[in-house]
C-alpha positions as CSV (number, residue, x, y, z in Angstrom):
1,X,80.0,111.4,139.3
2,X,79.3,108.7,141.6
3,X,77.6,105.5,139.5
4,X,74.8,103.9,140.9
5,X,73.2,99.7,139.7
6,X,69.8,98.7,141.2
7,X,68.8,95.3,141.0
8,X,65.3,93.7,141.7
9,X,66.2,90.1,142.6
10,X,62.0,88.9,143.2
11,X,61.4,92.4,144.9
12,X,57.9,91.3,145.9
13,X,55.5,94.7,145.4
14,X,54.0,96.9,142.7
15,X,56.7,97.9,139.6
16,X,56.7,98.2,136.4
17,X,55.9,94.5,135.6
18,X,52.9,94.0,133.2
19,X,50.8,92.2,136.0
20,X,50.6,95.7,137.9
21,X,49.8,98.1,135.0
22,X,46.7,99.9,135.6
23,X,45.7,98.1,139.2
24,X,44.4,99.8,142.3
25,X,46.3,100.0,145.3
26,X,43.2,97.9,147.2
27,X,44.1,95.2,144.6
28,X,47.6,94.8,145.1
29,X,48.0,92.2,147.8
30,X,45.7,90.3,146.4
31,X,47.8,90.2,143.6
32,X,51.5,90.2,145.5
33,X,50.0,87.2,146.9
34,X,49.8,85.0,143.6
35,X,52.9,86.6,142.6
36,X,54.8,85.4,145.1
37,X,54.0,81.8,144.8
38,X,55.4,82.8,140.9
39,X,58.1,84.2,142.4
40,X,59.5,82.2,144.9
41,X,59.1,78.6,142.8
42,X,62.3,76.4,143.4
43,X,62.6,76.2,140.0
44,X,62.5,79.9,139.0
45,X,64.5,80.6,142.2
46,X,67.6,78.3,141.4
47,X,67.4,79.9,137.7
48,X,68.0,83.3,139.0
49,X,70.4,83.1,141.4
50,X,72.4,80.8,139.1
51,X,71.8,83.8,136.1
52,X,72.5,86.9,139.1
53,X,75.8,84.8,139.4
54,X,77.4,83.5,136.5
55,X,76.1,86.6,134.2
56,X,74.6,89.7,135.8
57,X,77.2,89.5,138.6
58,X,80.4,88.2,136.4
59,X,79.8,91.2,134.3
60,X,80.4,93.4,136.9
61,X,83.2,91.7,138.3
62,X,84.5,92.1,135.3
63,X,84.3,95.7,134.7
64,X,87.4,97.4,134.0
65,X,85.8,100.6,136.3
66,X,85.3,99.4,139.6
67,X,84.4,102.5,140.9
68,X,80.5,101.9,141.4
69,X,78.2,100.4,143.9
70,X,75.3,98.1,142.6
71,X,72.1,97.5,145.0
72,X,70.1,94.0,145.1
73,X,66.9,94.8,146.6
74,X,65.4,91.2,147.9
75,X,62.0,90.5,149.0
76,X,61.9,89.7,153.0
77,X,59.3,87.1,152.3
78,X,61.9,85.0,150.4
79,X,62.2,81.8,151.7
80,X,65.3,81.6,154.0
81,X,67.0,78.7,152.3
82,X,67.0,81.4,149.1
83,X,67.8,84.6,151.4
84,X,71.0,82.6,152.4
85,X,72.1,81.6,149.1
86,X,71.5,85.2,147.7
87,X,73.8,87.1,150.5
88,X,76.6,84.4,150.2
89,X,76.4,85.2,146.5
90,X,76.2,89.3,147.1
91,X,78.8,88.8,149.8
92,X,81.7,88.1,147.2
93,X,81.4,90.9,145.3
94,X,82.5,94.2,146.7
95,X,80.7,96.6,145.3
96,X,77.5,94.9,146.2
97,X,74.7,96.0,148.6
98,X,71.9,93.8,149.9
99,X,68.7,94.6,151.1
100,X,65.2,92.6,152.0
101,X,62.4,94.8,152.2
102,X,58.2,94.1,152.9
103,X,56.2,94.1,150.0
104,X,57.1,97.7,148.8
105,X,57.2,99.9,145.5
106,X,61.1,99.5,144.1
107,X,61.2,103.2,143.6
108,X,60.4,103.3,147.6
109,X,62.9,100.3,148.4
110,X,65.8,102.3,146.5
111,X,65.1,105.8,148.1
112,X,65.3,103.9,151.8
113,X,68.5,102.7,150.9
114,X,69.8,106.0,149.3
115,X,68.5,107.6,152.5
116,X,70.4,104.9,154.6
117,X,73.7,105.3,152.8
118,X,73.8,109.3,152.5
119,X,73.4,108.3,148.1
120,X,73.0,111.9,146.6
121,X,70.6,111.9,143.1
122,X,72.2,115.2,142.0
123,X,75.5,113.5,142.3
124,X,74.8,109.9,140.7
125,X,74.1,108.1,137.3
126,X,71.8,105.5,138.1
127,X,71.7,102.6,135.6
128,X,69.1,99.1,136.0
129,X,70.2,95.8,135.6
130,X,67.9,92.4,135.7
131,X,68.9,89.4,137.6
132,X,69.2,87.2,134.1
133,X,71.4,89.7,132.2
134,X,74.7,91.4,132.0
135,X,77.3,94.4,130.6
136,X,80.1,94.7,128.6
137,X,83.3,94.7,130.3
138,X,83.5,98.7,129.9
139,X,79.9,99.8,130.9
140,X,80.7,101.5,134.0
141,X,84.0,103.2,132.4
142,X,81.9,104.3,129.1
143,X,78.7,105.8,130.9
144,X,80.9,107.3,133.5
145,X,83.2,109.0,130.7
146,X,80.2,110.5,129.3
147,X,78.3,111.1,132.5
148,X,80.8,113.3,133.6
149,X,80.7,115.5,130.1
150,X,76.6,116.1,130.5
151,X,76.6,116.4,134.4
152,X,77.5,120.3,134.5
153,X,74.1,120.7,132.8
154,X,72.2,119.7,135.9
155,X,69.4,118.6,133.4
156,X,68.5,114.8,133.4
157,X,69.7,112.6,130.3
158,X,69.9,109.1,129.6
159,X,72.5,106.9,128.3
160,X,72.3,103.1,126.7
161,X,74.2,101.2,124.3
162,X,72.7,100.3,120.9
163,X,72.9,96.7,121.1
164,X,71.5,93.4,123.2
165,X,73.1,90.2,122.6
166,X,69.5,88.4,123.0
167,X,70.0,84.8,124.3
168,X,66.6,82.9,123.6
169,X,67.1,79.7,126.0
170,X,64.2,77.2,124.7
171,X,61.2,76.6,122.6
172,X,60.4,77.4,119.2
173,X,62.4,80.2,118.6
174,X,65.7,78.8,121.1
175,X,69.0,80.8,119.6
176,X,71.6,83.9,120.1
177,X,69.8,87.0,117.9
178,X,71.5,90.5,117.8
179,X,69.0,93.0,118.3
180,X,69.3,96.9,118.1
181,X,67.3,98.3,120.8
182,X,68.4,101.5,122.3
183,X,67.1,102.2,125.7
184,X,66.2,98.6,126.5
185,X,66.3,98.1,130.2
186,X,69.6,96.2,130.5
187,X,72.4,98.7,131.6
188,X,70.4,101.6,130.5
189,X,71.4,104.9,132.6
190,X,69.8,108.0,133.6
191,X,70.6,110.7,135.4
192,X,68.1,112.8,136.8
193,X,68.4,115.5,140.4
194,X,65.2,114.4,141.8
195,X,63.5,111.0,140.5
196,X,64.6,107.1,140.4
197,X,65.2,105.4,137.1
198,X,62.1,103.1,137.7
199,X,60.0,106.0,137.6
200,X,60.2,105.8,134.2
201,X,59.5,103.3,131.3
202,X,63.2,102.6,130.3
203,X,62.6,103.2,126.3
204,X,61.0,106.4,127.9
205,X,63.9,107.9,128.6
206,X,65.1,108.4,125.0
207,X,62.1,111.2,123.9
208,X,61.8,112.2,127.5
209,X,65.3,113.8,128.7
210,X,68.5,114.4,126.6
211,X,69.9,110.7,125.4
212,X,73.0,109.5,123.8
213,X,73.1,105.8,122.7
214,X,76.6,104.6,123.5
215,X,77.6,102.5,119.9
216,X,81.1,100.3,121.2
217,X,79.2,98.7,124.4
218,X,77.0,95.9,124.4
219,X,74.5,94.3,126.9
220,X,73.2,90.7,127.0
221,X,70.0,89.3,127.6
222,X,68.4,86.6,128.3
223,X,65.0,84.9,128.0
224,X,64.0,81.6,129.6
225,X,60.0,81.6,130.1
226,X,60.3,83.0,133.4
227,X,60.2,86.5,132.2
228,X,57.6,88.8,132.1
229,X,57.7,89.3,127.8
230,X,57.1,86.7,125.4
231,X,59.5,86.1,122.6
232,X,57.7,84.8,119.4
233,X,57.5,85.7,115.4
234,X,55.8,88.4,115.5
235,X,58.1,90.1,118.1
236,X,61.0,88.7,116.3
237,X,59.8,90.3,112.9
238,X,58.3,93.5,114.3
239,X,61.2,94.3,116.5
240,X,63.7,93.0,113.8
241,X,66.0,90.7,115.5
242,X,68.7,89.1,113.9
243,X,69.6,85.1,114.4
244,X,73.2,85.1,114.8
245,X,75.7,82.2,113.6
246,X,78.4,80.6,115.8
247,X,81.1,82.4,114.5
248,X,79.6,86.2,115.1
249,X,78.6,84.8,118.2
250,X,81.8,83.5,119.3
251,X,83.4,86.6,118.5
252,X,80.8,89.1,120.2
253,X,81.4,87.2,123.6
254,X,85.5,87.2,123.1
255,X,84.8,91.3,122.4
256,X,82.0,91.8,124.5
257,X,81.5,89.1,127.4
258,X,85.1,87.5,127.7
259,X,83.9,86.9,131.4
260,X,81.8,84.4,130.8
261,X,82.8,81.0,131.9
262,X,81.4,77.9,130.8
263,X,78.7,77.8,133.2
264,X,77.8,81.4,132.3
265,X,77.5,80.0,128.7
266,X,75.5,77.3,129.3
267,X,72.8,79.4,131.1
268,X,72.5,81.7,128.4
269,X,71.9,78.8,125.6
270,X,75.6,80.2,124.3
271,X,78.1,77.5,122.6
272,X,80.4,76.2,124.9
């Protein structure tokens, strides 16, 4: 079972993100257009490539399975000085594939890089990870071990750990929560013969195929403004996070993250 990451680093084109929900195609540009200028700010820029290193990257360096490959699909309108910085970054990590596309669907991007690289659906788990958030040190050896248990089905299913370490950078409501949220989009893994993960909402997955939620793993998040979810009370109450102290904290990261370097830390508003 071969295991397959897909990362949109400012994939400019129609997704999943709330801006696009319910828009004509005859709208879009329009649209890509503003979002670009959103996307491609210096200052949202540096934050993500500094987060796709330190964290989202780290992680995976860090896995104890390094049996996977992990595919950054790039925007080719990207300003150069950033399109540099991005392959250096890519280029130290084996596993990783880079690709800059036109403004294109992600589900379109990923499917001309499958095609490119002879990538077989009915022989992969494909898993999502953001450019702001990492794995556990075991993700790829967990989902793999189970993978390979559901795969002689041939029936799609979906795997995700219970819990997100949720790093809130700044503002009112700055601090490290643990959250249970099975099926949130950070590491969660589907396997399906025929259709990409982004084909489907992410906490989708759970009613719509067979799903086990993985309870020894964790993922991280993180949330810094520039994402496309706000993170206030109400969320905080309805979805029921938890603020954690230092000392759960400190231990989660030793457990969980033990990657993450001071620099890591610092970007995700953890104790040093």
């Amino acid at each position: 079972m071969q295991v397959v990451g897909i990362c949109r680093f400012s994939l400019l084109g129609r997704g999943d993100w709330e801006v696009y929900q319910g828009v004509a195609e005859t709208e879009i540009k329009e649209i890509a257009a503003r979002q670009s200028a959103l996307l491609f700010a210096p200052s949202r820029m540096e934050s993500r490539l500094a987060t796709f290193e330190h964290l989202t990257l780290a992680s995976l360096q860090a896995q104890t399975d390094k049996d996977f490959i992990f595919l950054v699909l790039a925007s080719e309108d990207m300003p150069e000085i950033y399109r540099q910085r991005l392959s250096d970054i890519c280029s130290s990590v084996p596993q990783v594939i880079l690709r800059f596309f036109p403004m294109i669907h992600v589900g379109d991007a990923q499917k001309a890089v499958f095609s490119e690289l002879s990538l077989d659906l009915k022989e992969m788990l494909q898993f999502r990870l953001d450019d702001d958030d990492a794995v556990c040190t075991t993700f790829i050896q967990s989902k793999r071990e189970i993978a390979r248990l559901l795969a002689p089905r041939k029936l799609p299913f979906s795997l995700s750990f219970r819990s997100v370490m949720y790093c809130s950078i700044g503002g009112e409501f700055k601090g490290i929560y643990s959250w249970d949220s099975p099926f949130f989009s950070a590491g969660v893994a589907l396997y399906h013969p025929t259709r990409s993960i982004f084909g489907f909402g992410h906490y989708a997955l759970s009613w719509r195929f067979t799903s086990v939620i993985l309870a020894d793993g964790m993922s991280l998040a993180t949330h810094n403004g520039h994402n496309d979810t706000q993170f206030n009370a109400s969320r905080i109450r309805r979805q029921k996070f938890l603020k954690m102290d230092e000392s759960a904290v400190a231990k989660t990261c030793a457990e969980q993250f033990p990657f993450l370097t001071a620099v890591g830390k610092e970007l995700a508003g953890l104790p040093l």
